[in-house]
N, C-alpha and C positions, 0 to 999 in steps of 0.2 A: 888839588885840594877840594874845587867846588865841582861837578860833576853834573849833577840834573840841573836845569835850568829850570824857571818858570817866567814865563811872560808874559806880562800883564798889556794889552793891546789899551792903552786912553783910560786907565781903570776911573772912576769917578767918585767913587765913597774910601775914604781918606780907613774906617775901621777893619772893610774890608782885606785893602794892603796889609795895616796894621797884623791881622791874623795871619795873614802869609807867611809876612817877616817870620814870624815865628814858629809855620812851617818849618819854612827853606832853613830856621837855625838848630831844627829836632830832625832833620835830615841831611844835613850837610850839602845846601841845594842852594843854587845864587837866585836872585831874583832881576832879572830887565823891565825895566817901565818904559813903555813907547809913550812919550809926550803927544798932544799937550795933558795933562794931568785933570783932574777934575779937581784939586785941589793941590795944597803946599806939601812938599817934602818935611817942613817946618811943623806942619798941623799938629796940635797937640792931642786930637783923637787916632793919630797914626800913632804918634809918637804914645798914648797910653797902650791903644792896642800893641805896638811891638812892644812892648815894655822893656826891658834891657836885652834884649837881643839884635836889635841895630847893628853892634858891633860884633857881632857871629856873624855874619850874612854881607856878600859883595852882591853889592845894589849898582848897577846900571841905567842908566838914561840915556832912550836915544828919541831923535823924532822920526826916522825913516826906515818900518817893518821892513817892506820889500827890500829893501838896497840892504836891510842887514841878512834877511835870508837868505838872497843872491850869493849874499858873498861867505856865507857858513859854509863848514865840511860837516855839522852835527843833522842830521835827521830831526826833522818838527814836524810838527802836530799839531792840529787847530781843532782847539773842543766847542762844539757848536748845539743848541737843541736842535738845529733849522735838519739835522743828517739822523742816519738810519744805522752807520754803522757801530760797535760798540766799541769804547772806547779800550775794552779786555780784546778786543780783533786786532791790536795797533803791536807791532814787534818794536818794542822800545831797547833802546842800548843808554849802556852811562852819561854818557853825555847828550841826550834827546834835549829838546827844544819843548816844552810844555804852553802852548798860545791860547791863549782865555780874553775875549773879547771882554768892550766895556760893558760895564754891568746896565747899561741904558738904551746902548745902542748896538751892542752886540762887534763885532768883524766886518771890516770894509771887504764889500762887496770886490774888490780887488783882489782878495784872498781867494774866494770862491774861484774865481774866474782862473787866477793863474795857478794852483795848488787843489783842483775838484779832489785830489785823489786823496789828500793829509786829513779829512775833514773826518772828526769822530764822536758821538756822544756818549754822556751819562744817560742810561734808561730812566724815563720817568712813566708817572700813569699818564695816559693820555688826557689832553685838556689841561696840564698844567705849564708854565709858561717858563720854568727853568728852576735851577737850584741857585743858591746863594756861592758866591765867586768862590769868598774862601772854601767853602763843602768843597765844591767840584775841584778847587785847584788841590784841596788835600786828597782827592778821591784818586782822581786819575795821577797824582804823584806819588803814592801807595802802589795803587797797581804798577806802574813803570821803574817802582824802588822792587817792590816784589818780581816782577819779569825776571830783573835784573841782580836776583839772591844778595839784595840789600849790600850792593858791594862797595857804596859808596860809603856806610855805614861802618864808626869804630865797633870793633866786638869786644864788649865787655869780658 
């Protein structure tokens, strides 16, 4: 049923998620939260943001990135401004792992280290310092729904 993932690595702005939600429920795409959270599941600016789509969408909580990558068969992806490659260079399949650091402090340095090669960006002008979570998570989950001739997607 759920197919693209998106993962939100310690996300910290509660309208942020909110927008995803809503994403992952106009794309048929689950959403993982790596704890700790920067706020409540509970938050009532999440909860305005997903507005009734909550229950379209299998949300996840885990507190251990590494030991869940470890242990996937799916192909991930970690979108970062800190890289060079484009995040259109990334060969995505239906089930891809979509990983978007916290919006404050970005992906633990332990990514880098163990994963140099998953690492990919959204092009910006230079001198600016990143895009807004939800943009980037809708950006690069278009293009990896596109890769993939939207097949996670009912056809009208």
């Amino acid at each position: 049923l759920f197919a693209m993932k998106i993962v939100l690595f310690q996300p910290q702005i509660p309208q942020n998620t909110g927008n995803i939600v809503r994403t992952c429920a106009a794309t048929n795409s689950s959403l993982l939260l790596v704890r700790p959270l920067g706020f409540s599941t509970q938050d009532r600016w999440l909860k305005r943001a997903g507005l009734d789509y909550w229950t379209d969408v299998q949300i996840e909580e885990i507190d251990d990135l590494a030991l869940y990558l470890e242990q996937t068969k799916s192909p991930f992806f970690f979108f970062s401004s800190k890289t060079k490659v484009s995040y259109t260079e990334a060969a995505y399949t239906p089930d891809s792992l979509l990983i978007f650091g916290s919006e404050t402090s970005g992906l633990d340095p332990i990514f880098w280290q163990r994963w140099p090669d998953c690492f990919y960006t959204i092009p910006m002008t230079p001198g600016q310092r990143c895009l807004n979570l939800a943009n980037s998570a809708a950006i690069v989950l278009y293009e990896s729904l596109r890769q993939t001739q939207f097949t996670t997607l009912a056809r009208n």
